[in-house]
N, C-alpha and C positions, 0 to 999 in steps of 0.2 A: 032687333029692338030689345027683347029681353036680357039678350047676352050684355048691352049697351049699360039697360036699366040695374043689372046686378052689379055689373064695373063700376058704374054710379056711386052704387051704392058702397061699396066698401073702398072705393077712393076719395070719397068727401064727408064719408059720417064716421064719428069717434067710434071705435074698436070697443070701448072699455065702458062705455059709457051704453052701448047695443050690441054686445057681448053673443044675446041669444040670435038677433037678425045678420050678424055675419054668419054665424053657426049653419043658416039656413041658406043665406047667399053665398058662400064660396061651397056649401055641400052642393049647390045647384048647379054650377059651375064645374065641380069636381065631376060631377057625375053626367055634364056634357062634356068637357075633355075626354071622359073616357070614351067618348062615341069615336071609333075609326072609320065610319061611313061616311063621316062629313067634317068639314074644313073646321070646323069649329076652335078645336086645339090650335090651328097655328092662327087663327084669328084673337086667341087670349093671349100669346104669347107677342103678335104682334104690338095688340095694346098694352102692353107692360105687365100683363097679369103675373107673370116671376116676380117680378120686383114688387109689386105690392103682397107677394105670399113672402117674401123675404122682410119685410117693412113688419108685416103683422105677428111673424113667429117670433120675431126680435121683440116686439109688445109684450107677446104673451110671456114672453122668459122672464121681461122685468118689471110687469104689472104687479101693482098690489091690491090692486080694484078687483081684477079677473082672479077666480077661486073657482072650487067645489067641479061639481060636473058642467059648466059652461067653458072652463078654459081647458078642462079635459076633452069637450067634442071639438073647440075650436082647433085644437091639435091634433086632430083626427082629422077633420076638415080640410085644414091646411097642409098636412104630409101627404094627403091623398090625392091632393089636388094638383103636386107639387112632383106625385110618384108619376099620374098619367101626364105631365106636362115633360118630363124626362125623355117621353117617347116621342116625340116631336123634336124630329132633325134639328131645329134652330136651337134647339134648347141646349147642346151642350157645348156651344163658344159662349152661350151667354152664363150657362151657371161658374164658367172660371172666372168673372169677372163680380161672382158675389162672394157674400160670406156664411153659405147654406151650411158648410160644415160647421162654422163653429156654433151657430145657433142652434144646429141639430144637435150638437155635445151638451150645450148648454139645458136643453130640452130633456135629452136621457139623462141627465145628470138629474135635474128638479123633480122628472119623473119617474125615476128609477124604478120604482114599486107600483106603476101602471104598464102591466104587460101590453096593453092596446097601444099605449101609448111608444112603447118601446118597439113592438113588431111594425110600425108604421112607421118609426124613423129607421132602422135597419129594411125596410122595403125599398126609401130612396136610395140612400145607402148603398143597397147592392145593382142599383141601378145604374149610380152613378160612379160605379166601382168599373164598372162596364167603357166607361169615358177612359181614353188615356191621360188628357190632364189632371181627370177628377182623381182618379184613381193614385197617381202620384201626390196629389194634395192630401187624400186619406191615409197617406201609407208613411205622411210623416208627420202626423196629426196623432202624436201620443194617445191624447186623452181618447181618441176616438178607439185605439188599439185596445189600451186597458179597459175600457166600457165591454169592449165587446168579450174580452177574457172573461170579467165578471160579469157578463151574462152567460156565458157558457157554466162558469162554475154553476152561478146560482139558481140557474132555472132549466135546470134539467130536464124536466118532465113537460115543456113546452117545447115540441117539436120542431116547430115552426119558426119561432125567435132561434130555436139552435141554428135551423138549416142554415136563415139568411146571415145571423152571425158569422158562421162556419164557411159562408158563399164569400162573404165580404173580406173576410182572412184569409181565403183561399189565391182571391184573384189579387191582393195586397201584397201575397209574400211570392206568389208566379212571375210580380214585375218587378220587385223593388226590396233591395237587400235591407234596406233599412228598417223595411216593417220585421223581417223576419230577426234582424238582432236585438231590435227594440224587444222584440216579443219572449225572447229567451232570457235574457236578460234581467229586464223587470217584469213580462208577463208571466210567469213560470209556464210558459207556453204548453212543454212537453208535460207538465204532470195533469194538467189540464185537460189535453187529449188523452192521456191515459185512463184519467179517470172517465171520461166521456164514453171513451173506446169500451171501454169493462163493460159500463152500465147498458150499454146499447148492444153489445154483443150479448151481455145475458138476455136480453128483451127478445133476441132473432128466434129465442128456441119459445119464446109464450104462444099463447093459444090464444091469436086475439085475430080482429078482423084486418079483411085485406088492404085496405085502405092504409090500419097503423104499421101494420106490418112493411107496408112501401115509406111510410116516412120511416121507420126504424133503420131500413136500409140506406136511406138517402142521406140521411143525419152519418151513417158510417162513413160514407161515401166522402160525404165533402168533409167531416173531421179527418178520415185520412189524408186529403186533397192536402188541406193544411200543413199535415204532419210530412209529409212528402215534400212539399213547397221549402219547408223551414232547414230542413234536413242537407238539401241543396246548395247551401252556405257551410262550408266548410270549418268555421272557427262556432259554427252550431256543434256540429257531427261530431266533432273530435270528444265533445264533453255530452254526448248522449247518454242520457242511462241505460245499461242493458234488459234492464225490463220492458222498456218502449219496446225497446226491440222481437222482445219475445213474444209482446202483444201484437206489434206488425206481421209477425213471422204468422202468429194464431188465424189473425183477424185474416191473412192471404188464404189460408186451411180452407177456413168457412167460409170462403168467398168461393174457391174453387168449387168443392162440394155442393154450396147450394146455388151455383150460377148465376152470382151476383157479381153482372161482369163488368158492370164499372168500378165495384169495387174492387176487383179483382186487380184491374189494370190500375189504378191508382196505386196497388201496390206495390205491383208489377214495374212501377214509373219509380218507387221506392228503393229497392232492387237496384237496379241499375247506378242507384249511386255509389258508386264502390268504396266510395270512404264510411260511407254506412257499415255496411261488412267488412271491409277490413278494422276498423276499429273495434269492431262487436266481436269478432271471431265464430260468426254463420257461417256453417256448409251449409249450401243450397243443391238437394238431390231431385 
């Protein structure tokens, strides 16, 4: 009955007009789909609850009523709600059949300079990276490629928006050539990772807690993933710079040495691309 009364509620009463009472109904909601103890989730997904979180995010991108911190939680609300509903088997025939990416572009585009905002749409995102269809829909979905570049440029020192960026690019350019040339191209992909690579390798030698120390490493891990993925395409490689390369070659060093062994084999996965080293002119002893 409650689950009934919140669907109620934000399928028959204006968004824009109670702005603050969806904020509270679809958080309530969100936060029973994330219960895996009970059926709940494929009960919302039954009653269309995707499609009304597809209906209201498309609101909030073209509202001019919704402002300030009201349509900043309602987008809180609704990616969160929208990230545990991912997890629910039925959900990913149904999300090719909507238009969650472009709203989400539309979303980081308005919100650009709201990192809560941003790390919750990059949370579906690598979620739905995860789907083979979705993951082909993202991988030639430009604007969603260059968003995620410039958030790696720009927000370095946010962990976390790196990871799942860096997750999302990883498994985009693992299945689908198109992201990886889109990305060299006009993303300047490889200076990007370079730069990433520098900052985060200097970080491995600070004196900090263990906790940052595991994301410094993980943020490596999957920026190399990347750098490995793109590399793979052939009319990339040929035009790599040889500084990437010497930072690959470093970043492999440190990986061995300090036993960071996913890092390791990501580079290791690097390696093996022979057009890689032969173009570079690396002995590997």
């Amino acid at each position: 009955k409650i689950v009934h009364s919140l669907l109620n509620v934000i399928n028959q009463q204006n968004i824009e007009e109670n702005g603050l009472a969806f904020v509270y109904c679809i958080g309530a909601l969100k936060v029973l789909s994330a219960n895996t103890d009970n059926n709940i989730g494929n009960i919302l997904v039954q009653y269309g609850f995707l499609q009304v979180l597809e209906r209201h995010l498309s609101t909030c991108n073209t509202s001019t009523q919704l402002e300030g911190e009201v349509v900043s939680s309602l987008y809180t609300q609704i990616l969160g709600a929208l990230r545990n509903l991912c997890d629910i088997p039925a959900t990913e025939k149904l999300l090719e059949n909507t238009s969650f990416c472009g709203e989400i572009v539309k979303t980081m585009t308005e919100c650009y300079c709201d990192a809560e905002v941003l790390l919750n749409s990059c949370r579906v995102l690598s979620r739905m990276s995860l789907f083979t269809e979705m993951c082909k829909v993202i991988s030639h979905n430009n604007e969603i490629l260059d968003l995620l570049v410039k958030i790696i440029d720009n927000y370095t020192n946010d962990t976390q928006l790196l990871l799942r960026s860096c997750f999302i690019l990883g498994n985009v350019t693992g299945q689908h050539d198109h992201a990886a040339l889109h990305l060299h191209e006009h993303g300047h992909i490889m200076v990007s990772m370079l730069t990433l690579s520098k900052v985060y390798k200097g970080r491995l030698a600070e004196k900090t807690t263990k906790d940052k120390q595991l994301a410094v490493k993980d943020v490596l891990c999957k920026a190399v993933r990347v750098f490995t993925n793109v590399l793979q395409n052939k009319e990339v490689a040929v035009s790599v710079n040889p500084q990437l390369i010497k930072m690959f070659v470093s970043l492999g060093q440190v990986a061995s040495q300090a036993k960071i062994y996913e890092l390791l084999l990501n580079v290791l996965c690097g390696f093996k691309q022979h057009v890689l080293l032969q173009h570079c002119g690396i002995c590997l002893h």
